[in-house]
N, C-alpha and C positions, 0 to 999 in steps of 0.2 A: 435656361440654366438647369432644368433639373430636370429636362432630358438627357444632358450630357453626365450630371451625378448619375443621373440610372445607368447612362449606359456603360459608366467607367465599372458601378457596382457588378454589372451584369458579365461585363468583359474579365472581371477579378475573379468572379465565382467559375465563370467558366473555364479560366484556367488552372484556377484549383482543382476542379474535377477533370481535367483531361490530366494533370499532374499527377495522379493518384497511379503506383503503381499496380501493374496487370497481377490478378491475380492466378492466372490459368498460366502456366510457362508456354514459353513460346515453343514454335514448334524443331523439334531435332534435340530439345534441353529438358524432356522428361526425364524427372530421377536424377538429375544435378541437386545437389545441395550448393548452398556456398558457405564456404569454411573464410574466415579470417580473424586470424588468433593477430591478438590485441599486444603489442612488443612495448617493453618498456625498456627508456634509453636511459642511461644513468653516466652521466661525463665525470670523472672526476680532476677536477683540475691539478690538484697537491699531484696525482700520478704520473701528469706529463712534464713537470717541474723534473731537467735532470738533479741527479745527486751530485753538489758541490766536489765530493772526492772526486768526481768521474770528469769532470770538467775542467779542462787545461789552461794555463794562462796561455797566451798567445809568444812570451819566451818564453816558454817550456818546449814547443813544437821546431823551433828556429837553431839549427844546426849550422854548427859554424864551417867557415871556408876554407880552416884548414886540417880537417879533417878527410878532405877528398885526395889529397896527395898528388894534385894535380897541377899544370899548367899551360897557359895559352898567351903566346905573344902577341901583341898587338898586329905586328904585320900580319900574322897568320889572318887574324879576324876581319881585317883589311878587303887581303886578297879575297877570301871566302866574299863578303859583302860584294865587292866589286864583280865577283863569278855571279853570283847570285842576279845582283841588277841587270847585266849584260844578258842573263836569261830569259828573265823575266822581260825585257827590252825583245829581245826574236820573240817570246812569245805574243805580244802583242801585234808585235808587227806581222806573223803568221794571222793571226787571227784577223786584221786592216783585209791581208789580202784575200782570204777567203770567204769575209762580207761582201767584199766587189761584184 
C-alpha cells in the first residue's frame, strides 16, 4: 500500500515538472513576443429590444384584394392546373425512362 502512495506521489511531481513551461524558445521563435490584449464583452439587452413605434401589428402589413384591380376565373385556374399536372405527369414518366 504505500508503495503504490509513493509511487502515485512520484508520478504527480513528475508531471509537474515535465508541465513547467520551456524557458529557452524554441527554435525558429527567437524575438517572438506574444501579445494578447484582454477584450471586454458588454451585451446590452434593453438594445436589442426593437422600439414599439417600429413594430407593426400583423393588420397593418395585410393589404387588401381589392386593391389589385385584378381578375382570374375559375376555368382559367383550372385549365392552368390541369396544364401543369399533365407536365409534371411527362416529366416523371421521362425521367421512369431514363433510370431504365
Amino acid at each position: 500500500m504505500k508503495r503504490i502512495i509513493l509511487l502515485s506521489i512520484l508520478l504527480m511531481a513528475l508531471s509537474l515538472v515535465f508541465a513547467q513551461p520551456a524557458t529557452t524558445p524554441q527554435p525558429g521563435f527567437e524575438g517572438v513576443q506574444v501579445y494578447s490584449e484582454q477584450q471586454e464583452i458588454e451585451i446590452q439587452i434593453k438594445a436589442m429590444i426593437p422600439d414599439i413605434t417600429v413594430v407593426q401589428l400583423k393588420t397593418d402589413t395585410y393589404t387588401k384584394p381589392g386593391l389589385y384591380d385584378y381578375t382570374i376565373h375559375l376555368g382559367i385556374i383550372q385549365d392552368e392546373s390541369r396544364q401543369q399536372l399533365i407536365n409534371w405527369q411527362n416529366e416523371i414518366n421521362n425521367w421512369l425512362e431514363e433510370s431504365k
